[in-house]
N, C-alpha and C positions, 0 to 999 in steps of 0.2 A: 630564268623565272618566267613563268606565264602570264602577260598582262593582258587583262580583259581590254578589251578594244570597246571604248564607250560608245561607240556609232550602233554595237550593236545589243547595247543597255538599256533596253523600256524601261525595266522597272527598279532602278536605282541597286545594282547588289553589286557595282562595280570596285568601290572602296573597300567592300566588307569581304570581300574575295579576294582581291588582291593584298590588302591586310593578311586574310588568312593563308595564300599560298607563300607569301613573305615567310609568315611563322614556321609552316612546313618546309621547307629551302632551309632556316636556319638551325633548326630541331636535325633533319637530315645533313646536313653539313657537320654539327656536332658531333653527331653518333658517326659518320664516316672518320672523321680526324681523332676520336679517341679510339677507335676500331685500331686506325695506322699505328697512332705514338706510345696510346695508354696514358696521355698527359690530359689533366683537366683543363679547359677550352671555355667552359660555358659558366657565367657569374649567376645564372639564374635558371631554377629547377624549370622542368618540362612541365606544362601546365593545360589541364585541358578543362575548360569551364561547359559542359555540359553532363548532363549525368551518363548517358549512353557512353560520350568518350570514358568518361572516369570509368564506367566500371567496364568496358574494354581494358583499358591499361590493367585494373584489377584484375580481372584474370587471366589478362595476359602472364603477370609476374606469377601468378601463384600455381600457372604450369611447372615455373621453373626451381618455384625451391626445395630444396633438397637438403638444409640445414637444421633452417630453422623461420617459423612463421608465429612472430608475436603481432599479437593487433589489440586495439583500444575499440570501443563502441559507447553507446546510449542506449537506453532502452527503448529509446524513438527515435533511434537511428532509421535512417528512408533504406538500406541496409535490410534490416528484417521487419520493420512493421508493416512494409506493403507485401505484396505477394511475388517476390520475384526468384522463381523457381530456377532461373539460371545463376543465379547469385547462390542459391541454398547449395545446387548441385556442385557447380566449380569448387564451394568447400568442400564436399564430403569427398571428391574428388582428390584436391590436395590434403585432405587428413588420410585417406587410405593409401594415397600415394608415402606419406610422412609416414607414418604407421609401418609400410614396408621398410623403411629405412630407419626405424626405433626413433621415430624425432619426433617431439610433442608439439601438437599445436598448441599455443593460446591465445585464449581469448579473453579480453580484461572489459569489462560493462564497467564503467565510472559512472555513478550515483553522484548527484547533484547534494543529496542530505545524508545524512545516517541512515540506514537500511529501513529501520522502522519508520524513520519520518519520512522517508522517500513512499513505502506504501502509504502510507496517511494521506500523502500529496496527490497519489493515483486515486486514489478512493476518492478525494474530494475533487477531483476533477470530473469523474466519473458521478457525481454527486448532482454536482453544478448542471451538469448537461440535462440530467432526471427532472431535475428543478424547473430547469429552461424549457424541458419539453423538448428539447432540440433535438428529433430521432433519427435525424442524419449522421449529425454529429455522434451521437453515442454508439449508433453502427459501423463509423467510422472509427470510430476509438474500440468497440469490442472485438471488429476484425483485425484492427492490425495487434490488438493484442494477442489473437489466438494465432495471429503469422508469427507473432517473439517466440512466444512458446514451442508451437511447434519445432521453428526454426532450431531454437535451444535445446531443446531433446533432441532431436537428430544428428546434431552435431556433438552432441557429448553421447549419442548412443555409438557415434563410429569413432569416440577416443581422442575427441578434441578437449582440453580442459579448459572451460568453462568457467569465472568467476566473479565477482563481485568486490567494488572498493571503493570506499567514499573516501577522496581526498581534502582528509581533514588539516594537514599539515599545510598544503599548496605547494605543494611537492613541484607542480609545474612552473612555478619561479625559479629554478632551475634552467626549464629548457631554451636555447638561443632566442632572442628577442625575432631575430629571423625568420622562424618560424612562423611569428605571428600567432601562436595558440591558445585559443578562445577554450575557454576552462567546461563551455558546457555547449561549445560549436566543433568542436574539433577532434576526427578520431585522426589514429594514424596506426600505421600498416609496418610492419618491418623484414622484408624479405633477407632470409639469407642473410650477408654482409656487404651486397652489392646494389641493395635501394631501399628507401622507404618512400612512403607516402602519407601525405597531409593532406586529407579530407576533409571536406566544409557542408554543413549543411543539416547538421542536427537541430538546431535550431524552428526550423523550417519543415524537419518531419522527414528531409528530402536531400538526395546526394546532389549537391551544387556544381561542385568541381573537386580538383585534385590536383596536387603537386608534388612531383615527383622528384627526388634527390637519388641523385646516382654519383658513381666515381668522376663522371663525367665534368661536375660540377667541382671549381674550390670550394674546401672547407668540407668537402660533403662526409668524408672520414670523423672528424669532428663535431659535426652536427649527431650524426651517426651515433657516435659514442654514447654524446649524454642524453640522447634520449632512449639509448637502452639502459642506460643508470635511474631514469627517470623510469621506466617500466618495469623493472626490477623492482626498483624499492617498492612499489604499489603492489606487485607483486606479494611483495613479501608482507605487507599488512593486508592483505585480501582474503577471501573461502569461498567456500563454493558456493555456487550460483542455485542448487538443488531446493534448499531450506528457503532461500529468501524466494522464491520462484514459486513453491507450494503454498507458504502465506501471502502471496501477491495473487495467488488465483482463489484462494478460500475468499481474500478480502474482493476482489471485484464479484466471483459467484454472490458474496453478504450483499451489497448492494446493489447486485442486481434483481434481489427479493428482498429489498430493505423495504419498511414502508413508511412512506411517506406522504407528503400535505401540498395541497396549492400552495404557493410563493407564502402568501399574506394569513397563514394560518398559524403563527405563534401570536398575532395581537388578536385573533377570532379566538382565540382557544384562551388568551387570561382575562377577554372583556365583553366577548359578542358568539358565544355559543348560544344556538336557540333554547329553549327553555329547558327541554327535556335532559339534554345535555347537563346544561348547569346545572340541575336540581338534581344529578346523579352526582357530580364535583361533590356537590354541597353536601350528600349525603354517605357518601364516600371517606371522606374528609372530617365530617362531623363522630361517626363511628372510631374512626381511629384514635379520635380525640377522648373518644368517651372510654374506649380501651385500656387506653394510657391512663386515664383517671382511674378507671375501677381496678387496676392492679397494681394502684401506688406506684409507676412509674416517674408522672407527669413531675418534672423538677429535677428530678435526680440523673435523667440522661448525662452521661457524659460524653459518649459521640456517637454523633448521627450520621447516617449514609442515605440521599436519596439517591437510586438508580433510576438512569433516565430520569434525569431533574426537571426536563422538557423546560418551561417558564417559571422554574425555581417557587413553584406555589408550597408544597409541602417547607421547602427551608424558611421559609416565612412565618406559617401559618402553627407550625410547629418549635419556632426557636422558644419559647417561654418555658420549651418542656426539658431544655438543655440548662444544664447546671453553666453560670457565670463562669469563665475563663476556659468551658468546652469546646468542643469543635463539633461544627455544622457543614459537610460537605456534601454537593453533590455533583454527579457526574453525568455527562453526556457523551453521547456520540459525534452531533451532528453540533459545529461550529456554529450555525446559527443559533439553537438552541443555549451554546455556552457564551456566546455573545450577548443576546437578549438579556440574558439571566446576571446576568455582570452587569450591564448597564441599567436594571432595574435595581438591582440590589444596591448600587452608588446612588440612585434616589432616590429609594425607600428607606435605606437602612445606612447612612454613609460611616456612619462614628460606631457600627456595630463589626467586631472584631472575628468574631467566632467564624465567618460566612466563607467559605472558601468554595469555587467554583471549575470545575476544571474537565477539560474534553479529554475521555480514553473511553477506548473499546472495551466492553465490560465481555467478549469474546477471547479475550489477549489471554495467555498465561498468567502476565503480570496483575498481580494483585493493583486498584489503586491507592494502596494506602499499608501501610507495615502494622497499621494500629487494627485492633480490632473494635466494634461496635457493639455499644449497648442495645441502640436503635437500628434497624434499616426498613427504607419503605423502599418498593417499587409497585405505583400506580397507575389505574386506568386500565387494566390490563398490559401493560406495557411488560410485563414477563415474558406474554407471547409472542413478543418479535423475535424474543430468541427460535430459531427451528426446531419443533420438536420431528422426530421419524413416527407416524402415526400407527397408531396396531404395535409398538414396539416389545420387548419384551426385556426384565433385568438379564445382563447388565446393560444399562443402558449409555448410551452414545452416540450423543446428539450436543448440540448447542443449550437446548433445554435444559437436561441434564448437566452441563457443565458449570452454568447458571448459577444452578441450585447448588451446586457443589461449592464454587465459591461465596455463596451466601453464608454456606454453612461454614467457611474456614475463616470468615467476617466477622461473624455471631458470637460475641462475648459469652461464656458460660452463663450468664444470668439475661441475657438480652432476647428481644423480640425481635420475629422480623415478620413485617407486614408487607401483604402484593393480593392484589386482585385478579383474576382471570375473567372473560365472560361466559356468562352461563348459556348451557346447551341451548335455553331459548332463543337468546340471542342474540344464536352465531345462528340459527336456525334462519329467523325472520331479518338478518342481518343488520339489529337495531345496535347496529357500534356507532363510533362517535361520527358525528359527522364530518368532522373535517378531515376523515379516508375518504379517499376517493372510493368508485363501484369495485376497483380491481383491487384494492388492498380490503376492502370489506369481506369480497370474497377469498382473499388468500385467509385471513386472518378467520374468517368463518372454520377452514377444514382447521387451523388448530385447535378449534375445543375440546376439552381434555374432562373427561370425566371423573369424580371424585376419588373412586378407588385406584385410578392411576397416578394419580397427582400425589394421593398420600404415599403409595408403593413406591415412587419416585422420593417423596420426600425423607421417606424412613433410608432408603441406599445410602443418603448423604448424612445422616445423624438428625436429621430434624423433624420436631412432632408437630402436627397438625392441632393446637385448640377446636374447639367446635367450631364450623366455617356460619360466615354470617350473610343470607342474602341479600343485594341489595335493589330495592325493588325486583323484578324478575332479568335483568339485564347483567348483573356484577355479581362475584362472590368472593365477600374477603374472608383470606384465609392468615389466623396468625399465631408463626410457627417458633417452639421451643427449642434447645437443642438436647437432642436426645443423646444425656453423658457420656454412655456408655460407647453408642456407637459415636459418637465424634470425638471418643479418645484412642477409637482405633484407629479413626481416620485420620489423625493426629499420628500417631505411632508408626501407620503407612509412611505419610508422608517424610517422619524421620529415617528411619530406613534410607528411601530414595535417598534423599539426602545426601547420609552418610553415604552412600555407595555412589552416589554423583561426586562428595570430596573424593573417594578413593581413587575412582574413574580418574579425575584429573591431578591427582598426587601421580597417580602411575605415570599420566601422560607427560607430566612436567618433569616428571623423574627421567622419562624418556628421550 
C-alpha cells in the first residue's frame, strides 16, 4: 500500500489519502480473491460516497446486463432532474442493447402520496415559489422538471417500461434492516442476478453515494432475493407513468398562468380594498341578492356551490337564502384561500352546520360533489381564470368550456347559476381588481369574451342566458337556466360513455 510521506504534506491530505488508498487495496483484494475461489470474503458492500464515483459504477454495471435491469427512482431523483446527458444516454444505450436481446427494462418512480395528491404537492410547491417571488428557485424547479420529462419520453420511446407506484402498503418493511432504506431517500438498481445497488440522495435533489451488493459479499443472494420480491410486488400494483405524466404537465403549464396576488391579499381583498373595488363587491353581491328575491328563490335553496370561494364572502352573505338542514359548499384551489375561509367561518359562524369548505381543482374530471345544485355562483370574474382559446370556434376545447360544462352537469333542473365576467371596457382600460398585479391584469385583459360568444358557448352545454345585467361599466352578470332539452342530451351522452366505460372493463376483468 502506498503511504503518503508526511515531510512532504503542506497541506493536511495525508490521512484522507491514505484512508482512501486503504479502501482501494481492500475493494481490490476482494475482487481479486472472489475472481480465484468464487467464495464470499467481504461483510460489507462496495461503497462510493461521491456522485461522480456512483454513477461511474452505474454505468459501469449497465454495460453489462444482459438479463435483466429493474430500478426504483423519484421524481427528484438528482438522476433525471438536473441535466446529465450521460446518464440519459448510458440508458437508452442499455435499453437498445436489452431490446436486442428481448429483455425489458424497468423503471419504477415511487410517489411519496397517491398520484393525485402527489400532483397537488408539485403544484403547491410550485405555487409557494410564485408567492415568494423566488425566480431562482422556480427556474430551478421548471428546468429540472422539463429534464424528468424529457428524460421519460426518451426512455419509454426506445422500450424501456416506465411506471408509477405509491406505496400504500409499506411494502418496504419487508426489505433487510441492512439495507438501511429510507422510504423517500432511497433508489435501487438491480443488475442481472450478479449486483444491485442502493442509492442515496433523493432527498437532496442529488446522487450522494451508492452501495453496491455483489456475490462477493455474505448474504448478498439473500439480500438479493427480497428485494426483487419487494419490486415485484409494486410492480404488480403500478401503471404507467404516461397519464400521470400528461396531468403533471397540464397541472404545472395551470400554474404557471394561474393568477395570482401579493402574499397579504386575502385580508386586502375581505376588509381594505380601495373604494372603487368595494363598491363593485357591494354591488355585485347586492344584484344577486335581489335576483334571488325577485324569482322566489331566496329561502328555498337547497344546496349551494360557490366556485372559487376565494374569502368564503358569498357562503356568508348568502346562507339565509339556504333552506335549514341544506348544504353550503365552496371550493377553492389555492390552500390559502381554503385555510382563510375555515378559520373565518369558525369565528363567524362556529355552531352553523351547513358550511362545508373544501380545496379541488374545479379543472379535474372529478366532479366536487355527487349532489347536484339549486344555487351556484362564481364571482368577480373569477370564471375567467379558467383558459379560454380566443377567436375559437364550436366545438369548443378549452378549459373555459369545460368549466361551463361542469356547471351545467351541477345545475339542478330548476336551479340558477350565477358568474360575472369583465366587460370589454374593462379589460380595455385594465380597470380589474386591484389586488392583480400589472401581468395578470394584462393576461386576464386578452380573456374578454364578448356576448355572442359566451352565450354560443353557453347553449353547447344546455345552459340559457337571462338578460345579462351591467354592473357599473367594469362587470357583467350573467344568470343562466338549464336548457332541458339540450342538458337531457348531455345527460344521455354521458350515459352512453358510461355504459360503454362498464363494458370496457367487464371485458377487461373478463380478460
Amino acid at each position: 500500500m502506498m503511504l503518503i510521506e508526511r515531510s512532504f504534506d503542506r497541506f493536511g491530505f495525508a490521512d484522507a489519502l491514505t484512508a482512501e488508498n486503504a479502501s482501494v487495496e481492500l475493494s481490490t483484494r476482494i475482487l481479486r480473491d472472489y475472481a480465484i475461489s468464487s467464495v464470499p470474503c467481504a461483510e460489507a458492500p462496495f461503497a462510493f460516497d461521491s456522485e461522480r464515483l456512483a454513477v461511474l459504477a452505474y454505468k459501469g454495471a449497465m454495460e453489462r446486463v444482459r438479463e435483466r435491469f429493474w430500478t426504483t427512482s423519484f421524481l427528484g431523483s438528482g438522476f433525471w432532474g438536473d441535466a446529465k446527458d450521460d446518464i440519459v444516454s448510458a440508458n437508452i444505450r442499455m435499453v437498445n442493447n436489452c431490446r436486442a436481446l428481448d429483455v425489458v427494462v424497468r423503471r419504477l418512480f415511487l410517489l411519496s402520496l397517491p398520484a393525485e395528491e402527489e400532483i397537488q404537492r408539485i403544484q403547491d410547491q410550485r405555487i409557494l415559489l410564485l408567492k415568494c417571488e423566488d425566480l431562482d428557485g422556480l427556474a430551478r424547479f421548471d428546468r429540472r422538471f422539463v429534464n424528468l420529462a424529457r428524460s421519460i419520453e426518451e426512455l419509454s420511446y426506445h422500450g424501456c417500461d416506465v411506471r408509477i407506484v405509491h406505496d400504500a402498503e409499506r411494502l418496504h418493511r419487508a426489505l433487510p434492516e441492512e439495507l438501511n432504506a429510507e422510504t423517500r431517500d432511497t433508489e435501487f438498481a438491480i443488475y442481472d442476478d450478479w449486483r444491485f445497488d442502493v442509492f442515496q440522495g433523493e432527498l437532496f435533489g442529488a446522487i450522494q453515494s451508492v452501495r453496491c451488493y455483489t456475490p462477493a459479499m455474505a448474504r448478498f443472494a439473500s439480500y438479493r432475493d427480497r428485494l426483487t420480491r419487494y419490486f415485484e410486488s409494486l410492480w404488480r400494483r403500478s401503471r404507467p407513468i404516461d397519464g400521470f405524466l400528461n396531468r403533471l404537465r397540464t397541472t404545472v403549464e395551470y400554474s404557471s398562468c394561474r393568477i395570482d396576488y401579493p402574499v397579504s391579499w386575502l385580508v386586502r381583498y375581505d376588509d381594505a380594498l380601495p373604494r372603487e373595488d368595494e363598491a363593485l363587491k357591494i354591488e355585485e353581491l347586492s344584484s344577486v341578492r335581489i335576483e334571488l328575491l325577485r324569482l322566489g328563490r331566496w329561502g328555498h335553496v337547497r344546496r349551494f356551490l360557490d366556485v372559487g370561494t376565494c374569502t368564503g364572502r358569498y357562503l356568508v352573505a348568502l346562507r339565509d337564502a339556504v333552506v335549514p338542514g341544506g348544504i353550503i359548499l365552496g371550493v377553492d384551489n389555492d390552500v390559502d384561500c381554503v385555510r382563510f375561509t375555515q378559520a373565518k367561518l369558525r369565528r363567524e359562524a362556529a355552531d352553523e352546520r351547513r358550511f362545508r369548505v373544501e380545496r379541488h381543482d374545479f379543472c379535474l374530471p372529478e366532479a366536487p360533489s355527487s349532489h347536484s345544485f339549486d344555487l351556484i355562483t362564481c364571482m368577480l370574474g373569477t370564471i375567467l381564470h379558467f383558459q379560454r382559446n380566443g377567436g375559437d370556434r364550436p366545438p369548443y376545447n378549452d378549459a373555459f368550456q369545460r368549466a361551463l360544462g361542469k356547471f351545467a352537469d351541477l345545475l339542478a333542473p330548476n336551479g340558477l347559476l350565477f358568474f360575472t365576467v369583465w366587460s370589454e371596457q374593462a379589460c380595455r382600460d385594465l380597470r380589474l381588481l386591484s389586488i392583480y398585479s400589472q401581468e395578470d391584469k394584462c393576461r386576464l385583459a386578452r380573456t374578454a369574451i364578448n356576448d355572442d360568444e359566451l352565450r354560443e358557448r353557453l347553449a353547447c352545454v344546455g345552459l340559457r342566458p337571462l338578460v345579462p345585467i351591467p354592473l357599473q361599466d367594469r362587470l357583467v352578470l350573467y344568470r343562466c337556466e338549464r336548457d332541458r332539452a339540450i342538458a337531457a342530451s348531455r345527460l344521455s351522452s354521458r350515459d352512453v360513455q358510461g355504459e360503454e366505460a362498464h363494458k370496457e372493463i367487464g371485458h377487461a376483468e373478463c380478460g
